[in-house]
VEXBAFI-878043 format. One line per field, with one value per residue (C-alpha): residue in one letter; chain; x negated, y, z; residue number from 1. Coordinates in steps of 0.001 Angstrom, whole numbers, plus 500000, padded with zeros to 6 digits. Last residue first. Example, Ala and Ser with C-alpha at 12.3 -4.5 7.8 and 13.67 -1.06 7.14 Angstrom:
BEGIN
residu = S,A $
chaine = A,A $
xx = 486330,487700 $
yy = 498940,495500 $
zz = 507140,507800 $
num = 2,1 $
// end
This chain:
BEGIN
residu = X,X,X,X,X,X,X,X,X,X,X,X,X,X,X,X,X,X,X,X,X,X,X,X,X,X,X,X,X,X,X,X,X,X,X,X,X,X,X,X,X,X,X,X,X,X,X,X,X,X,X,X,X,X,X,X,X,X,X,X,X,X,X,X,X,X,X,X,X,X,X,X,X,X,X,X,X,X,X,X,X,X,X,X,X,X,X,X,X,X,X,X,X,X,X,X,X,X,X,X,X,X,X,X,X,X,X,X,X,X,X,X,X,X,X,X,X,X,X,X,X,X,X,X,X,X,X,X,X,X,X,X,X,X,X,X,X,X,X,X,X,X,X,X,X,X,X,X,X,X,X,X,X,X,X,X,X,X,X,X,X,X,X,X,X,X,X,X,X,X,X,X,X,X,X,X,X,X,X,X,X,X,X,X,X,X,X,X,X,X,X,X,X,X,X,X,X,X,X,X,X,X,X,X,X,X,X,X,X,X,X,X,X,X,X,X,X,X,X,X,X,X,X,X,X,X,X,X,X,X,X,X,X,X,X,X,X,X,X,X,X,X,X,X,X,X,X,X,X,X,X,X,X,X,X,X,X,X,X,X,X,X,X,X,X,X,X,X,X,X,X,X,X,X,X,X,X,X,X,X,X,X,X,X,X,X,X,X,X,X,X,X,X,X,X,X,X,X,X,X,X,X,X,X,X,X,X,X,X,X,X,X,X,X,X,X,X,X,X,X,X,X,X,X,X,X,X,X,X,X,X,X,X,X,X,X,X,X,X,X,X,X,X,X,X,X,X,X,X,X,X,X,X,X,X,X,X,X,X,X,X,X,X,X,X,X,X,X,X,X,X,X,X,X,X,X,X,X,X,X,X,X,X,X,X,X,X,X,X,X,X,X,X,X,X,X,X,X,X,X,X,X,X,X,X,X,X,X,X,X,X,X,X,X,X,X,X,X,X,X,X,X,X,X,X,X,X,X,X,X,X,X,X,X,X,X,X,X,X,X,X,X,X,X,X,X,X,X,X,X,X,X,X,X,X,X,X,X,X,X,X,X,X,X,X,X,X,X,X,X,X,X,X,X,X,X,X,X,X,X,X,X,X,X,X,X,X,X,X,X,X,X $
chaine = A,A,A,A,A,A,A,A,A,A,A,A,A,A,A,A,A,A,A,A,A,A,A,A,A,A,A,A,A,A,A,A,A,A,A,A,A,A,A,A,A,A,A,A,A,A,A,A,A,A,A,A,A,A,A,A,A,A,A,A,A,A,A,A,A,A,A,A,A,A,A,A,A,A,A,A,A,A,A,A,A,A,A,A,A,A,A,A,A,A,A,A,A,A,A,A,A,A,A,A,A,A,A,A,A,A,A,A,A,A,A,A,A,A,A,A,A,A,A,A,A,A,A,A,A,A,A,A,A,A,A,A,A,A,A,A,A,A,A,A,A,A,A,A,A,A,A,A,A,A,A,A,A,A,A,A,A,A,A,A,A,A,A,A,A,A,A,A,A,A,A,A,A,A,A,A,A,A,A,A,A,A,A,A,A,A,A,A,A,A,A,A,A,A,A,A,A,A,A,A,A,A,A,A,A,A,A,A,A,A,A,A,A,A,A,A,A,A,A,A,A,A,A,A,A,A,A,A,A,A,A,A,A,A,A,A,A,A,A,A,A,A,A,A,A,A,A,A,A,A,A,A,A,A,A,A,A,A,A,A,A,A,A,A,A,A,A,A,A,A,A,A,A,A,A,A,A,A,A,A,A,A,A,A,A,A,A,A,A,A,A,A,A,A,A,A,A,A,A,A,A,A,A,A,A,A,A,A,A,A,A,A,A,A,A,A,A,A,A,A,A,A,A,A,A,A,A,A,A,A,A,A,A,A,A,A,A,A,A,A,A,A,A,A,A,A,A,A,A,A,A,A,A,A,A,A,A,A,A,A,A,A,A,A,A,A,A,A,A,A,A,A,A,A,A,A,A,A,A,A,A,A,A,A,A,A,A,A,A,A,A,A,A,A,A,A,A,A,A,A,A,A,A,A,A,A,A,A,A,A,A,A,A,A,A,A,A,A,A,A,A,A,A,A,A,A,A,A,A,A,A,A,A,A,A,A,A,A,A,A,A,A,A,A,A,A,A,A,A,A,A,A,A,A,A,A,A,A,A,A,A,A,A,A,A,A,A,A,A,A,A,A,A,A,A,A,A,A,A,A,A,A,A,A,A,A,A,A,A,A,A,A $
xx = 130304,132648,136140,138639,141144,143865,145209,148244,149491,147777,144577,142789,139811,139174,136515,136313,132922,134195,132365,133670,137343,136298,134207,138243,139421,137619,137482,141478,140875,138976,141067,144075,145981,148944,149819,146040,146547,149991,147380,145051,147277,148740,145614,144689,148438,146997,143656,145781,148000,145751,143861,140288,137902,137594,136490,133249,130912,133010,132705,129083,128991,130895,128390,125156,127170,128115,124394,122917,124457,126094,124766,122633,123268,124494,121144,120288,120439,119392,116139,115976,116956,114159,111250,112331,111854,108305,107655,108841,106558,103687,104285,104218,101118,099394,100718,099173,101138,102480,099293,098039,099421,100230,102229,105790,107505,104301,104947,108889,108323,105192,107997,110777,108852,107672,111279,111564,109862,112187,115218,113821,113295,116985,118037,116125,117947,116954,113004,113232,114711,111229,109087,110670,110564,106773,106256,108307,106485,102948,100535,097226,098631,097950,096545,099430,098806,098549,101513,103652,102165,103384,106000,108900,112833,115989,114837,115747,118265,121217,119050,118681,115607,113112,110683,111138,114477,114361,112470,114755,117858,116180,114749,118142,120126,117949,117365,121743,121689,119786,122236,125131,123406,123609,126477,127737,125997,127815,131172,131049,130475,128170,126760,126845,123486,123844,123814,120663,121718,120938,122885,126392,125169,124406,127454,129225,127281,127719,131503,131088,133044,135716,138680,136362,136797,140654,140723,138454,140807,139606,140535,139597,143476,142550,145026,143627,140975,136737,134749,133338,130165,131662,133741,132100,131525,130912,127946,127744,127755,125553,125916,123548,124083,127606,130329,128007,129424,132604,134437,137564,136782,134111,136040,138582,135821,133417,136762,137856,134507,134689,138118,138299,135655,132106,135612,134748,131173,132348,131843,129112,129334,126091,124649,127088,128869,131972,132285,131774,134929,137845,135487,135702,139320,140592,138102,139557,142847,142434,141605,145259,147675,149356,152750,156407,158823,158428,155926,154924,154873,157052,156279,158015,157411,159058,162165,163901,160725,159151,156932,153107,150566,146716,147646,144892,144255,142737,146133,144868,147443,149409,153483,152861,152318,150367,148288,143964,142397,139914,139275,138388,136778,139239,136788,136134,135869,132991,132187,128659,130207,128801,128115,131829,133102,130085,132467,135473,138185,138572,139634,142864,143938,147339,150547,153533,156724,158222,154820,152238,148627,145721,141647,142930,141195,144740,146106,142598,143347,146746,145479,142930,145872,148110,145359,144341,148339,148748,146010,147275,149018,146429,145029,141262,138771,135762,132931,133173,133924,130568,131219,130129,131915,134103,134944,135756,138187,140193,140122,141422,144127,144836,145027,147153,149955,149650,150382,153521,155023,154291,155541,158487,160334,162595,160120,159915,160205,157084,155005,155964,154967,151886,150623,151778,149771,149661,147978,144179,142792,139528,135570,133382,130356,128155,124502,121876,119146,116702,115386,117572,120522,119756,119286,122526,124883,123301,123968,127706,127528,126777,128895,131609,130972,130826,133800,135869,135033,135324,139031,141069,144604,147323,148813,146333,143828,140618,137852,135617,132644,131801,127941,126814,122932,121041,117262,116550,119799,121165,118775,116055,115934,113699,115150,115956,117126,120830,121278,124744,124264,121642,119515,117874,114055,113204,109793,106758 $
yy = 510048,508259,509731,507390,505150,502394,499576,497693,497284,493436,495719,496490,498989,501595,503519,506230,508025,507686,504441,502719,503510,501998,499270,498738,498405,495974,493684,493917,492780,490158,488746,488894,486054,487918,489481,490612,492527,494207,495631,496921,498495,500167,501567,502613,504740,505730,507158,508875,510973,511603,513067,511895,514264,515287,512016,512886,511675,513751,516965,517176,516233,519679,521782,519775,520700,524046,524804,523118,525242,522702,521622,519454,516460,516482,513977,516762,519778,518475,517841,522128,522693,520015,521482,525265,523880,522442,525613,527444,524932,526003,529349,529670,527832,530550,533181,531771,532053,528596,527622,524560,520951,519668,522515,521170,523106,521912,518529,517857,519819,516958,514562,515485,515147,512019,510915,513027,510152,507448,509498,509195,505116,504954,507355,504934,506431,503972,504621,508018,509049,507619,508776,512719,511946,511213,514083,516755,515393,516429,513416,512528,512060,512247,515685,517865,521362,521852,520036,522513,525217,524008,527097,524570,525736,526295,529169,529562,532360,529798,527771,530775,532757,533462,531087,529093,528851,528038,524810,523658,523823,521700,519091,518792,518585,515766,513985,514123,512725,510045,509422,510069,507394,504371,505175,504212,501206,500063,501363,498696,499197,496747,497963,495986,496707,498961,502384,501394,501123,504291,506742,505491,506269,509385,510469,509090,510784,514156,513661,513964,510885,509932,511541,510816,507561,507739,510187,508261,505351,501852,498401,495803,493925,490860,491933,494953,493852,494906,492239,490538,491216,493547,495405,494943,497720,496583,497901,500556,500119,502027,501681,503362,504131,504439,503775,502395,502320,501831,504310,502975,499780,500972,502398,499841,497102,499585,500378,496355,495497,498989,497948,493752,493446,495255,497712,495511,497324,500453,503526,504832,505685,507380,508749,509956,508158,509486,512752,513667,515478,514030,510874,510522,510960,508767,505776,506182,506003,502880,500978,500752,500315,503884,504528,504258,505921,503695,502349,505711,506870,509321,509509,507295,507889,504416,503737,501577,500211,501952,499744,499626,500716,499335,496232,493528,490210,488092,485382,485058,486210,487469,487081,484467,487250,486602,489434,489078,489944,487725,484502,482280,484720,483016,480307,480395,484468,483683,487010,488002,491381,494332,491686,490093,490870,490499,489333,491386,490937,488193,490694,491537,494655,494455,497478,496980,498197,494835,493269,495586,494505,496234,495402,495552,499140,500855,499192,500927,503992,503848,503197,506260,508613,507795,508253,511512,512395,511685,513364,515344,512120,510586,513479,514913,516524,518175,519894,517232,519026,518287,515487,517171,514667,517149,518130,514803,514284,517029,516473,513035,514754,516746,513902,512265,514360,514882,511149,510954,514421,512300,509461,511113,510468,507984,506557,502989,504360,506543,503220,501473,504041,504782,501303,500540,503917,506573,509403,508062,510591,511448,512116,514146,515339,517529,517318,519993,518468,520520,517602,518555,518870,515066,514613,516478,514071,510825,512583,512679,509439,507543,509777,509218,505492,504690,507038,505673,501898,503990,504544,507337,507683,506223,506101,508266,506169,507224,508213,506488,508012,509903,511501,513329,514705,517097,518282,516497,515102,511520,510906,508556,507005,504522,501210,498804,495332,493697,494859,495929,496901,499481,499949,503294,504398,507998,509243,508503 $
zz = 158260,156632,155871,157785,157004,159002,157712,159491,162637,163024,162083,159202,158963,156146,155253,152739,151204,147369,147437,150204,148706,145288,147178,149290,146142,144377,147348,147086,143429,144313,146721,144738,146915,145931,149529,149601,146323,147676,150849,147782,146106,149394,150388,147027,146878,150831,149520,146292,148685,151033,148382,146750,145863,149277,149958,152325,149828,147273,149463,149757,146197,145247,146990,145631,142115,142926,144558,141321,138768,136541,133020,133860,131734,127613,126722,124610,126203,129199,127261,127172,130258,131738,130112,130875,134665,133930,132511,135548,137788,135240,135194,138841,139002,136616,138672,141708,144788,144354,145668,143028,142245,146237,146730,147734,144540,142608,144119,143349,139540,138983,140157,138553,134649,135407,135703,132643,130600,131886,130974,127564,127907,128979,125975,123223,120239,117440,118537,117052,120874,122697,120417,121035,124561,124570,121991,124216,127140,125626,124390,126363,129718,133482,133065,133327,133754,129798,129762,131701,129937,127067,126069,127319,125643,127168,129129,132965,133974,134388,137036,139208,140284,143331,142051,145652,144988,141508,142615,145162,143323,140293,142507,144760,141226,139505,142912,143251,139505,140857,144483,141664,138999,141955,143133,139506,139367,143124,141729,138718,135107,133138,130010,126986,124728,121599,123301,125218,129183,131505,129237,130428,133687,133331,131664,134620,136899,134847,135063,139059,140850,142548,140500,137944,137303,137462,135015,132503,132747,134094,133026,135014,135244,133370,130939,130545,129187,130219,129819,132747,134793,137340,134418,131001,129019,124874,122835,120579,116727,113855,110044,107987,104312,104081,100837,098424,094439,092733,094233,095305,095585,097114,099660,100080,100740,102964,105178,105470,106805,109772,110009,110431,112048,112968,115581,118292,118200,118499,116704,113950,110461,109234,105671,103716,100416,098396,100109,103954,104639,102428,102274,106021,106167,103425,104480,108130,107174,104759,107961,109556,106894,105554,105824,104163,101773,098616,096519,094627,098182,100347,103739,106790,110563,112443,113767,111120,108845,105611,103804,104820,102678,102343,104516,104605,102651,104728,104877,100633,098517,100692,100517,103372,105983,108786,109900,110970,114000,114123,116132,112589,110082,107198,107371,103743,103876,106064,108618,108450,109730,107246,104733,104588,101060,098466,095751,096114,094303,096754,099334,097584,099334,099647,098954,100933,099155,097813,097386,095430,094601,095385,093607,090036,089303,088958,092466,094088,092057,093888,097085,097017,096017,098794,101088,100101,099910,103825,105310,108162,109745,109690,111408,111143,113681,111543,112975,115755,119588,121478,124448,128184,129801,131573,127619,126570,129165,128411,124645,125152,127357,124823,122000,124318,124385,120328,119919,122162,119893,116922,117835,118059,121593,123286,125969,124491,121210,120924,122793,119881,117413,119107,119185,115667,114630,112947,115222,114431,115362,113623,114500,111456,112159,109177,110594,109869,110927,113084,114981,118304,115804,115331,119040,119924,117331,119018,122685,121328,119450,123047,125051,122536,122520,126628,127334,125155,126824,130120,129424,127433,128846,126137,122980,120924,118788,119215,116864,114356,114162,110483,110145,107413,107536,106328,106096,102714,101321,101077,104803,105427,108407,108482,109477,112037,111683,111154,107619,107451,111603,111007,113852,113415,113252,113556,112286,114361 $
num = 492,491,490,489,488,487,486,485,484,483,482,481,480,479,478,477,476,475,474,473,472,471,470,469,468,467,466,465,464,463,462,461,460,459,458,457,456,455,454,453,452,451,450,449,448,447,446,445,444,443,442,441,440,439,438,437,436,435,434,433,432,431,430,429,428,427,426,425,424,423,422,421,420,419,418,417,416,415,414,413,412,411,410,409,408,407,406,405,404,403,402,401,400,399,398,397,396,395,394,393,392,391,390,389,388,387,386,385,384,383,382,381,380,379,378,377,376,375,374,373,372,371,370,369,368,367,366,365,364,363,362,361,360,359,358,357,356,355,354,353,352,351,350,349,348,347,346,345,344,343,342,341,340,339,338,337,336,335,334,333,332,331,330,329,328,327,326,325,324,323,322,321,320,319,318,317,316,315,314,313,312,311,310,309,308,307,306,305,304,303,302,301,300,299,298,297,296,295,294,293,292,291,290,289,288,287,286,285,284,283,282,281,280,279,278,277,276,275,274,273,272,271,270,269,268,267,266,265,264,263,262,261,260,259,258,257,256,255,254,253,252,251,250,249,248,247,246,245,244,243,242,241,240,239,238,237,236,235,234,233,232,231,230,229,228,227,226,225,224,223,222,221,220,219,218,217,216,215,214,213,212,211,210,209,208,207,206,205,204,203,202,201,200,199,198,197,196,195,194,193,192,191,190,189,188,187,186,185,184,183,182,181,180,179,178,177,176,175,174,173,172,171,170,169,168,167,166,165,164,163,162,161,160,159,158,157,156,155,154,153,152,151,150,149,148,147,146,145,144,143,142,141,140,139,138,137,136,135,134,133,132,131,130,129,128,127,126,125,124,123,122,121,120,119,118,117,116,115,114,113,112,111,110,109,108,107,106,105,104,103,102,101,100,99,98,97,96,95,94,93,92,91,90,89,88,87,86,85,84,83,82,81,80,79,78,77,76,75,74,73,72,71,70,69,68,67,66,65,64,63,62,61,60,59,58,57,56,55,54,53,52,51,50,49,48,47,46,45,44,43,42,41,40,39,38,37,36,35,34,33,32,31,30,29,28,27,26,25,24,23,22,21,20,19,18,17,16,15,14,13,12,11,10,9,8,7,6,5,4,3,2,1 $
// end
């Protein structure tokens, strides 16, 4: 079966077929750095990340490309609230971002560009835009006239008549239509200014992303991917510019991950569910997280709450406890085991017709179907489970040995692609041991919960204060109120 992708411009899946035999360029959108990444990062990278490892699985060559958006209004405001350059505030977070990727097992892009690092390519894609009668200049600020564009709207569905009613759209009565969208901003006091033929000043929001991908990935590649709030205005507003630019078809596949919601509602900040990496996994392993993310089909919302989450540690705990058990009784360690099966596994394993490698492989080409992969190597724990146990064949056999070691070489090598396993088991089992019994959590940080939650209960935030004390429940806490106050203990 070849690989079949949901493409969001035509709103059914497709055949992949790539611009060049054998290759493939891919362009995510990536963050923009003002703050702590949260789950909703978390939830896209993992998803392109284990995207990016399947397609190198299938012996693509694949050219990724993932900015930072380090020019930003965000940024800039957030820059002036603490005094600094938004620069400097940018750069901070970018790190961190880095950091957090990297416990989430996320592959570095071949490519990581700045806004701020491509100035002039974006300066010279809005003027040929103003040259081909598609910008227009008003006292600094270069437009993007969207009625110069005939088809505008077929990535989102969006009705230009309805001015796309709920979007995010500025107000500016020098427009010509209130749609119209920023190419170049006009220098303002506090802000980073470049020299333009316009003026000192910046560039608008989506034009950085065509810049960048087209400085890497030329005039048209074959994937753009990020998330699904970002169908409209950017991702619609980056295939106007572009081929505006160009004249021709900026992307040939578009690909969008669904939204987390928190406890059945969306995640916002202003409902107070919002959840930084870091403070996920100061309670639990990176690899549970990463886990769970994969359990729901990139483009379905996933709903985050401690009790899910508990949920993928006691599986990822199976996956660990089968792994540790079976090197032991081959005598070896997880980090000597071959990344690859040599099908003696499957030649052991009746129960099907087609090999686990095809079964997974059908399961991936089906637009990425990680769930339905995990699925298959559920199968795959259980045949390891009973040939460690003996109920296959006498583990003194040779030919059983290679079989359990097979099945072993089986899971490194799909770990490789859906970014799990990476730990030796012992530190891992080791390291859960102490999470269930809060050690991930310091005094410090149970009594700063404690405290939330007690301020909670003097709001009336019930919910909240529930939220809390699962958060403490599930990091292996418990707490018990009194007329003295709350007191904690690590469970038993």
């Amino acid at each position: 079966m070849s690989l079949m992708i949901y493409n969001s411009r035509s709103r059914e899946k497709e055949a992949f077929k790539p611009i060049e035999e054998g290759k493939i360029r891919m362009y995510v959108c990536g963050v923009t750095p003002y703050d702590y990444s949260h789950i909703g990062h978390a939830r896209c990278y993992v998803a392109f990340d284990t995207i990016l490892r399947y397609l190198r699985y299938s012996d693509y060559d694949v050219t990724f490309v993932r900015n930072y958006t380090d020019i930003d209004d965000k940024i800039i405001k957030r820059a002036n609230e603490k005094g600094i350059e938004a620069v400097d505030l940018a750069a901070e977070f970018i790190e961190a971002y880095k950091e957090d990727m990297s416990a989430l097992h996320v592959l570095q892009a071949d490519h990581e560009p700045k806004v701020s690092e491509t100035i002039q390519e974006i300066i010279e894609m809005v003027e040929r835009i103003v040259e081909n009668k598609m910008g227009y200049v008003v006292e600094g600020d270069v437009y993007f006239d969207i009625n110069s564009m005939e088809d505008y709207g077929k990535l989102s569905g969006c009705n230009v008549d309805d001015l796309c009613s709920g979007a995010r759209v500025e107000v500016d009565s020098r427009k010509k239509s209130p749609l119209d969208f920023a190419l170049w901003k006009s220098a303002k006091p506090n802000e980073p200014a470049w020299d333009s033929p316009w003026g000192k000043g910046r560039p608008g929001w989506h034009i950085e992303c065509s810049a960048m991908s087209q400085k890497f990935l030329g005039e048209v590649f074959d994937i753009h991917g990020g998330g699904k709030d970002l169908v409209f205005p950017h991702h619609e507003n980056e295939i106007a510019q572009s081929e505006a630019y160009t004249g021709h078809k900026h992307v040939n596949y578009w690909m969008h991950n669904g939204f987390v919601n928190i406890d059945n509602e969306k995640m916002s900040k202003s409902l107070n569910n919002f959840f930084t990496i870091r403070e996920v996994l100061k309670i639990f392993h990176p690899e549970t997280l990463r886990l769970f993310l994969l359990t729901t089909h990139y483009r379905s919302p996933i709903n985050y709450s401690d009790v899910n989450l508990a949920e993928a540690r006691k599986r990822l705990d199976y996956f660990y406890e089968t792994i540790q058990r079976a090197t032991g009784k081959l005598g070896t360690s997880w980090d000597k085991i071959e990344d690859k099966s040599t099908g003696a596994f499957d030649a052991h394993d009746t129960e099907f017709d087609n090999t686990l490698r095809e079964r997974f492989v059908a399961a991936m080409n089906e637009d990425f179907n990680a769930p339905r992969a995990l699925g298959e190597l559920s199968h795959l724990f259980t045949r390891i489970n009973q040939l460690t146990d003996g109920k296959l064949g006498d583990l003194e056999d040779e030919g059983v040995k290679e079989v359990l070691l097979d099945g072993l070489r089986y899971v490194k090598e799909f770990g490789q692609v859906v970014g799990l396993w990476f730990d030796q088991p012992e530190d891992y089992l080791a390291r859960q041991q102490g999470e269930q019994k809060g050690d991930t959590l310091s005094k410090e940080d149970i009594e700063a919960l404690i405290q939330a939650r007690k301020d909670a209960r003097t709001n009336r935030d019930f919910a909240k204060a529930d939220e809390i004390r699962d958060q403490l429940a599930a990091a292996g806490i418990e707490i018990k109120d009194s007329p003295e106050g709350t007191t904690w203990k690590y469970a038993n």
